[in-house]
C-alpha positions as a printed NumPy array, in Angstrom:
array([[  0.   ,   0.   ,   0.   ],
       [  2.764,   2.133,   1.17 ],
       [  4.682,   1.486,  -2.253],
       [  1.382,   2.464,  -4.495],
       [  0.597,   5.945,  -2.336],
       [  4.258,   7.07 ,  -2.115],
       [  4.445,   8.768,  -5.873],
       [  1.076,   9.895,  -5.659],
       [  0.933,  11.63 ,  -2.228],
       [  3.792,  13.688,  -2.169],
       [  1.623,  15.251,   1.461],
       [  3.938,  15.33 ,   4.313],
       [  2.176,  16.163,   7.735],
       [  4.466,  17.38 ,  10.657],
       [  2.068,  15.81 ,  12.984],
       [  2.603,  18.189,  16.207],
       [  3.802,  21.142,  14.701],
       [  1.409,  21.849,  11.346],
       [ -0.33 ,  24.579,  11.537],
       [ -2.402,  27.561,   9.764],
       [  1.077,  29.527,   9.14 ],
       [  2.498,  26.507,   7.107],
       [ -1.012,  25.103,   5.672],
       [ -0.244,  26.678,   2.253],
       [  3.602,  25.092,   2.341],
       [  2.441,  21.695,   3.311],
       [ -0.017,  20.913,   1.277],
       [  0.319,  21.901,  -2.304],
       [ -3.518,  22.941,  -4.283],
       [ -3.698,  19.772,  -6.591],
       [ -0.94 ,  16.954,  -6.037],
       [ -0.576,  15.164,  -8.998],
       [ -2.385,  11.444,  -8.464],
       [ -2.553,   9.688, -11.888],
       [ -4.406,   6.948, -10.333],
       [ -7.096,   4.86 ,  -5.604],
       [-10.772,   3.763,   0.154],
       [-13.018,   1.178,   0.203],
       [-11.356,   1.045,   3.756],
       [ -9.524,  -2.323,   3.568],
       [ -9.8  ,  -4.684,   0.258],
       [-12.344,  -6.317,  -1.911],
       [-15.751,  -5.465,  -0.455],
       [-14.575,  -4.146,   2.448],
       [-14.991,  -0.342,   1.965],
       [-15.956,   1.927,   5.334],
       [-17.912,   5.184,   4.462],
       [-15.422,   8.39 ,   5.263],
       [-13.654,   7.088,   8.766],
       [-10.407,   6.654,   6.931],
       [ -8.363,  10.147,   6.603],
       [-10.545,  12.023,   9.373],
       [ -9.103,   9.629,  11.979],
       [ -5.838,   9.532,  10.706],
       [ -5.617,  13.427,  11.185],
       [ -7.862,  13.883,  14.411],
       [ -6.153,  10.907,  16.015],
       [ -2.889,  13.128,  16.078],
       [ -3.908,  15.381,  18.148],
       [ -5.083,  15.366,  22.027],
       [ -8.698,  16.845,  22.841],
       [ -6.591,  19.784,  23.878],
       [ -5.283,  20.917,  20.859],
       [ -7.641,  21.34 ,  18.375],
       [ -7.428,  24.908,  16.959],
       [ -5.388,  25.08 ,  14.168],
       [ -4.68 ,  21.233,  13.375],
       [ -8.698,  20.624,  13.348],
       [ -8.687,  23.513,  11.278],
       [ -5.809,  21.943,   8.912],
       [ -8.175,  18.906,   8.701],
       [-10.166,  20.213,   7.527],
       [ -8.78 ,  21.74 ,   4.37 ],
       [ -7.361,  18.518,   3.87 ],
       [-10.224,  16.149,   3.617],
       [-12.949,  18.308,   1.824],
       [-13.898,  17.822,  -1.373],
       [-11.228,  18.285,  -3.659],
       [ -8.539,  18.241,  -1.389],
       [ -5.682,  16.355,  -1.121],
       [ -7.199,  13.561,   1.275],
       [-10.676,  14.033,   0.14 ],
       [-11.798,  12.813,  -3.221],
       [ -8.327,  12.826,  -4.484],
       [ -7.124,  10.829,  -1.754],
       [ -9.438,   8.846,  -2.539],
       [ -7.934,   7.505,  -5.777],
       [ -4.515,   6.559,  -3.948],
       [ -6.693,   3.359,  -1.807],
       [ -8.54 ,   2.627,  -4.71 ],
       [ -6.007,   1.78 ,  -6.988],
       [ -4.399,  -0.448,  -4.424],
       [ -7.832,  -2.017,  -3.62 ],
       [ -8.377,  -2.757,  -7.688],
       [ -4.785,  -3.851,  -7.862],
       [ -4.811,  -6.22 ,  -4.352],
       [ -7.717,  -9.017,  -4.772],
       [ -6.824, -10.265,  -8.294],
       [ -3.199, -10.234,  -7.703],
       [ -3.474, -12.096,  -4.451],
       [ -6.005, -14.562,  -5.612],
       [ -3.919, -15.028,  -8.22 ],
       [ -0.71 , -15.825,  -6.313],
       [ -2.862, -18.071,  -4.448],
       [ -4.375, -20.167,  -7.116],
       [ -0.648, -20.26 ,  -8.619],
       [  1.781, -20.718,  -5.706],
       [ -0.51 , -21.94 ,  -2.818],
       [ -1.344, -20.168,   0.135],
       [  1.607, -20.886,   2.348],
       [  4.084, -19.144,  -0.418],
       [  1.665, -16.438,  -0.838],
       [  1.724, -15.489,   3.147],
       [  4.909, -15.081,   2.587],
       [  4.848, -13.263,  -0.583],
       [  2.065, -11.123,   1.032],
       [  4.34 , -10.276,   4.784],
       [  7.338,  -9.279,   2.523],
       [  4.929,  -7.092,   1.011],
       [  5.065,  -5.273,   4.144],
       [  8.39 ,  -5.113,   4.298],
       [  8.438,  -3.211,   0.669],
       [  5.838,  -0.999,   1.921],
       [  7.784,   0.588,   5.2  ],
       [ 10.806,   0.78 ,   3.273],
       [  9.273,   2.926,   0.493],
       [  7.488,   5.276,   2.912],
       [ 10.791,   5.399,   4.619],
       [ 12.261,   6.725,   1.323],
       [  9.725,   9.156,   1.036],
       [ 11.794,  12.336,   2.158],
       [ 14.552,  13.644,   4.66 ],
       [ 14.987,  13.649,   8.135],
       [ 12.225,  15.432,  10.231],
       [ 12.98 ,  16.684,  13.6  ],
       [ 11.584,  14.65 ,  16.462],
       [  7.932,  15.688,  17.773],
       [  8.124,  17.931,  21.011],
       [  5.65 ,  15.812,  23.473],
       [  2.196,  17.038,  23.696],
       [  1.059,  18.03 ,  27.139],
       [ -2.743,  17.789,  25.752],
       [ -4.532,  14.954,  27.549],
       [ -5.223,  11.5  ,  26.155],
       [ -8.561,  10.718,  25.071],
       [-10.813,   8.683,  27.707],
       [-14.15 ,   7.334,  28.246],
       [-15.346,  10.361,  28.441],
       [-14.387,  12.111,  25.953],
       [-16.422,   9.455,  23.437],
       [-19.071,  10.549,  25.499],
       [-19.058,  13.446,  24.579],
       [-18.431,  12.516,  21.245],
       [-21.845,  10.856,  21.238],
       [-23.338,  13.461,  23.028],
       [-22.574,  15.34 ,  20.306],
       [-23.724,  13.677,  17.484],
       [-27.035,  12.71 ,  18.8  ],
       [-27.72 ,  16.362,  19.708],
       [-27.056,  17.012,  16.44 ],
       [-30.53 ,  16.42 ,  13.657],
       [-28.281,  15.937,  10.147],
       [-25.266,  14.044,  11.951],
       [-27.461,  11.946,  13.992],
       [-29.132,  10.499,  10.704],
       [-26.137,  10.568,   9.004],
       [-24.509,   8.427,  11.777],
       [-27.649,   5.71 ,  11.877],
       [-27.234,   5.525,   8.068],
       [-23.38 ,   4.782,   7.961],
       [-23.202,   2.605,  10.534],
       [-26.348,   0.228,   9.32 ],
       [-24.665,   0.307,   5.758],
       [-20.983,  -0.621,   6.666],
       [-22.153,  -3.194,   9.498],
       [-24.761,  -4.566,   6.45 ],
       [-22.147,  -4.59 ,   3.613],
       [-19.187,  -6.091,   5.731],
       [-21.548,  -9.044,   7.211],
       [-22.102, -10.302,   4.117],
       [-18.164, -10.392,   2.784],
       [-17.791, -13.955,   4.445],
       [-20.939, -14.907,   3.083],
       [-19.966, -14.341,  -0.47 ],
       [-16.588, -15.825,  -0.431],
       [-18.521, -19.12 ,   1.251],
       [-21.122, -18.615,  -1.695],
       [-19.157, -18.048,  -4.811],
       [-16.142, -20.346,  -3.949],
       [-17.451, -23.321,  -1.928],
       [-21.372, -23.671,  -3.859],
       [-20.837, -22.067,  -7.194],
       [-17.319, -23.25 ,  -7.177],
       [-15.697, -20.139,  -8.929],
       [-12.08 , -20.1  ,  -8.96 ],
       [-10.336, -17.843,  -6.313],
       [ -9.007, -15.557,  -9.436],
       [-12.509, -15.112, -10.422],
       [-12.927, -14.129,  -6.649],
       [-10.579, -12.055,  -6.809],
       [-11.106, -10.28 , -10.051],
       [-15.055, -10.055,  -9.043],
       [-14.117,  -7.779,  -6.077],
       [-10.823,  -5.704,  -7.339],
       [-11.785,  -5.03 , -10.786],
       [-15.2  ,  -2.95 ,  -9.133],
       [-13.111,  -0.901,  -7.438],
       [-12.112,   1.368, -10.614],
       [-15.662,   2.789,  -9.977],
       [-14.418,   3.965,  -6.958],
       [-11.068,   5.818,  -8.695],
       [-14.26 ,   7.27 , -10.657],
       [-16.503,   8.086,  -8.144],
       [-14.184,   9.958,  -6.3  ],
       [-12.786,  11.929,  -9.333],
       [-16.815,  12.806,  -9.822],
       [-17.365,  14.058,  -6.747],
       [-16.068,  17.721,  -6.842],
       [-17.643,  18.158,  -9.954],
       [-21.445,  16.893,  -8.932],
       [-21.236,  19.416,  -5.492],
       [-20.111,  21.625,  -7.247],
       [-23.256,  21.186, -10.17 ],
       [-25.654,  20.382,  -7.914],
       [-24.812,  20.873,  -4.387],
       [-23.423,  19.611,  -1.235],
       [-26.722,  17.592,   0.139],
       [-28.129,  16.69 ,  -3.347],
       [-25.04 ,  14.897,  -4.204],
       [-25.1  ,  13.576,  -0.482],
       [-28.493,  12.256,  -0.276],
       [-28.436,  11.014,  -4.079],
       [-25.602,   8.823,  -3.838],
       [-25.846,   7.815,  -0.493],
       [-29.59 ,   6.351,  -1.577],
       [-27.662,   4.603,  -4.793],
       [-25.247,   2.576,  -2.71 ],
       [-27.851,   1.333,  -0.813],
       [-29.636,  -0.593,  -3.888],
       [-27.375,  -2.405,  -5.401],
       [-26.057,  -5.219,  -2.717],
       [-29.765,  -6.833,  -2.959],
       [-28.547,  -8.011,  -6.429],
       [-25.659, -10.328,  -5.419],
       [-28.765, -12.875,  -4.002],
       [-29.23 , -13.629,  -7.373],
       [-25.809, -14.402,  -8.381],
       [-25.459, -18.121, -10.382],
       [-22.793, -19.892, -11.425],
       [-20.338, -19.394, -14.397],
       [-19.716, -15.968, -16.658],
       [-23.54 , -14.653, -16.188],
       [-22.659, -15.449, -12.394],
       [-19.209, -13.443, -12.37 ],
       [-20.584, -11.223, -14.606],
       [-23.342,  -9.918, -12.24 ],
       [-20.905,  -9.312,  -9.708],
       [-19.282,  -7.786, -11.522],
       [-21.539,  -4.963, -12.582],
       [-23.31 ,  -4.546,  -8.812],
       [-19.939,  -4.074,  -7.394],
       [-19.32 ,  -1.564, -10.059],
       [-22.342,   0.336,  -8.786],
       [-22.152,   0.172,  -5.856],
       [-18.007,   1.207,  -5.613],
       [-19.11 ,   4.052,  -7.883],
       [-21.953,   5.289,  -5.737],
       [-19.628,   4.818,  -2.665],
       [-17.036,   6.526,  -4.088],
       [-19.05 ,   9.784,  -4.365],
       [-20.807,   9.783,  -0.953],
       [-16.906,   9.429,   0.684],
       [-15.679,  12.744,   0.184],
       [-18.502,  14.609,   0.607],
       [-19.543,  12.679,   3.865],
       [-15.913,  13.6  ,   5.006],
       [-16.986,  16.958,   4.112],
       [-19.893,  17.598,   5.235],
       [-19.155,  15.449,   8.955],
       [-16.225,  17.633,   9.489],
       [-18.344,  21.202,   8.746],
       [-21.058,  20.42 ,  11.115],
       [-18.38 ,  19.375,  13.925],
       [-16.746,  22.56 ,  15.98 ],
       [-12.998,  22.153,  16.094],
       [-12.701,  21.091,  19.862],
       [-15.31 ,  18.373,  19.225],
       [-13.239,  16.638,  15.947],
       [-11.254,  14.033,  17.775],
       [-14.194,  13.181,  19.961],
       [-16.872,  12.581,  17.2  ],
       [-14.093,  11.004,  15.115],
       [-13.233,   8.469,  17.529],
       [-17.002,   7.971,  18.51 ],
       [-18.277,   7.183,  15.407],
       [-15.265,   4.824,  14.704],
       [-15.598,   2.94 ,  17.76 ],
       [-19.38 ,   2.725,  17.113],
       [-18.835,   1.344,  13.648],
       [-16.642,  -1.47 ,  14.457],
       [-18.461,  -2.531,  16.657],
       [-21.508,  -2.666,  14.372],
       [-19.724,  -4.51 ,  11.961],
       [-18.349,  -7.176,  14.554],
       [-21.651,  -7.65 ,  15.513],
       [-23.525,  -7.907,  12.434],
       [-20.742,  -9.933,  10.835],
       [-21.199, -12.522,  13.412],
       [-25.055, -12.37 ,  13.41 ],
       [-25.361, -13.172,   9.821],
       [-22.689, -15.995,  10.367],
       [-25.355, -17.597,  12.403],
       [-27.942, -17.016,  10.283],
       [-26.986, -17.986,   7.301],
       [-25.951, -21.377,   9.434],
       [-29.663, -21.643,   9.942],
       [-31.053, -20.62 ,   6.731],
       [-28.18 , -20.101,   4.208],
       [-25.735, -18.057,   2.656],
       [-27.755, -16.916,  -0.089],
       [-30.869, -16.13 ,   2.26 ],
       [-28.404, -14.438,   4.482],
       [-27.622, -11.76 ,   1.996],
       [-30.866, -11.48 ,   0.451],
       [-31.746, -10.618,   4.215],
       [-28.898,  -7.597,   4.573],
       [-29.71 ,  -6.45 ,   1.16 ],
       [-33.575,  -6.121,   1.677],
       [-32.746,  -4.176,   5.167],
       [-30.   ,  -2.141,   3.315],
       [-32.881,  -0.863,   0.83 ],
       [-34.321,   0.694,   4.211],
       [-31.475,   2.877,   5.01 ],
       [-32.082,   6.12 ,   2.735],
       [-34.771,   7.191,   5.537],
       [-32.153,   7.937,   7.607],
       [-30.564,  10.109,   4.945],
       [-30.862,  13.54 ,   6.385],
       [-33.889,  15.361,   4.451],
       [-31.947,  19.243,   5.142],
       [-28.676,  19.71 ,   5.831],
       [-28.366,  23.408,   7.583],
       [-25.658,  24.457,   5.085],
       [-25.656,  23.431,   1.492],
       [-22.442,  25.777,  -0.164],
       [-21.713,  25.105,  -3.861],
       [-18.016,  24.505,  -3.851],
       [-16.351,  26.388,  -6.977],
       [-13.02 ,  25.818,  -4.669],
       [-12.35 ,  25.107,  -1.251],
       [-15.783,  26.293,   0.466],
       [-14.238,  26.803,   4.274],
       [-12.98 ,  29.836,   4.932],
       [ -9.202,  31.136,   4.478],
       [ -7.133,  29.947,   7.417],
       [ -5.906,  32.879,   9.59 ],
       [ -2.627,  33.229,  11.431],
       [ -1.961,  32.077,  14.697],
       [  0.98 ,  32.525,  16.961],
       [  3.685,  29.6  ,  16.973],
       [  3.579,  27.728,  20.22 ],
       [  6.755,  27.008,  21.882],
       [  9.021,  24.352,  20.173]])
């Protein structure tokens, strides 16, 4: 992963020190990205957690000003971890499942574990290589986050009438989606006895609609608006897993996968960004880390549960009736889509405001 992002996100974050003074130094207005956040691989793509956590969870509840701030800018629409950050996952994600499936139908899976942990290897070395040396971190003084702190996290987003839907809907659809992963590797490979390069190709080929989608985002707010685009494809990605229950076996069989998972990546890859967006501009700067880490913890958790929930039932039923069932509940989750949003800007740019200059702290 490492080796794909490295010479398309030239973005280097001093993670203690960045600020508003050096915003416009460290990250440049459009980094070049030829290329792909589903969040892991294959199916397994979590709606807008990714970059917001990886910038909030730098920072302590305590210093939130400027570095919230910076976050911002960074994962809106447009920027360079919003929907053009975007692309750098999903080409790793469409390169990933047909390569390793590959490996594993050729070489075996014992030689492929292997292949796949020097892999990792590859990947610190060239992240390593990325630049020159960086002075160490001063240590923050800013409490850790505790129990409390997702609290008010919580607090927050259920006081809040857009976020609060918008957190219901997210978490139904990536527990719903993720349950069923298992269930589709059991379906297609054991009972319709594709090959695991099939498997592989049905799940990483898809994810080109995600380079798309995210490419299309800025484009479609920018056309149409913030909350059009928001509710639109965030209905869209919803449909299309309902579909897979009537996969069969053979080409017609692959090639139904195929095209759902080409929807529903696309769709997916819209909604990212401008969830990101849209999250972050209804969230005050002191409350970032706190929502972040709220919503995150409530998410996994959702899909631990619901992944082993619909293990069980499809041992009582079966696989197929399994995700027939998550698809049929998934087609229930645009009503929590919120109806208003309280700001809908039309982004010709960046639409938050110009950051403005704030004394450097001690170093």
């Amino acid at each position: 992963m490492g080796v794909v992002a490295m010479p398309q996100q030239r973005v280097r974050i001093n993670r203690r020190r960045v600020g508003h003074r050096n915003a416009a130094q460290t990250v440049p207005g459009r980094p070049h990205q030829p290329g792909l956040r589903a969040d892991e691989s294959g199916q397994r793509w979590r709606v807008g957690d990714g970059v917001e956590q990886r910038v909030g969870a730098q920072v302590g509840p305590g210093r939130l000003d400027g570095e919230a701030e910076l976050g911002r800018q960074l994962v809106v629409v447009g920027g360079p971890f919003g929907a053009g950050g975007e692309a750098t996952t999903w080409t790793a994600t469409v390169l990933g499942p047909p390569l390793g499936n590959a490996a594993l139908g050729l070489l075996g899976p014992v030689t492929t574990v292997v292949i796949d942990a020097f892999s990792y290897l590859l990947s610190a070395l060239g992240l390593r290589a990325i630049g020159g040396p960086e002075p160490r971190p001063a240590r923050a003084d800013a409490p850790r986050l505790r129990a409390r702190d997702l609290l008010g996290g919580w607090r927050h987003i259920l006081n809040h009438p857009a976020l609060r839907l918008l957190f219901f809907n997210t978490v139904l659809v990536n527990g719903l989606i993720l349950a069923t992963a298992p269930l589709l590797a059991v379906l297609m490979l054991n009972q319709l006895g594709f090959a695991s390069w099939q498997y592989g190709l049905a799940f990483g080929i898809p994810c080109l609609g995600g380079l798309l989608g995210s490419r299309l985002a800025r484009p479609l707010v920018a056309s149409f608006g913030q909350h059009r685009v928001l509710r639109t494809a965030g209905a869209l990605r919803a449909c299309w897993p309902i579909g897979l229950a009537f996969m069969g076996p053979g080409t017609p069989g692959l090639i139904l996968v195929l095209v759902v998972q080409f929807a529903l990546v696309t769709c997916v890859g819209v909604f990212n960004p401008v969830f990101a967006t849209y999250r972050l501009d209804q969230t005050a700067p002191d409350r970032v880390v706190r929502t972040l880490s709220a919503w995150s913890v409530t998410s996994n958790a959702t899909v631990a549960a619901l992944t082993a929930l619909w293990g069980l039932l499809a041992t009582a039923t079966s696989p197929r009736v399994a995700i027939a069932t998550a698809g049929l509940l998934l087609l229930t989750t645009p009503l929590l889509l919120p109806r208003h949003t309280q700001e809908d800007p039309v982004m010709t740019g960046t639409h938050l405001p110009p950051p403005q200059p704030r004394t450097p702290g001690p170093t």
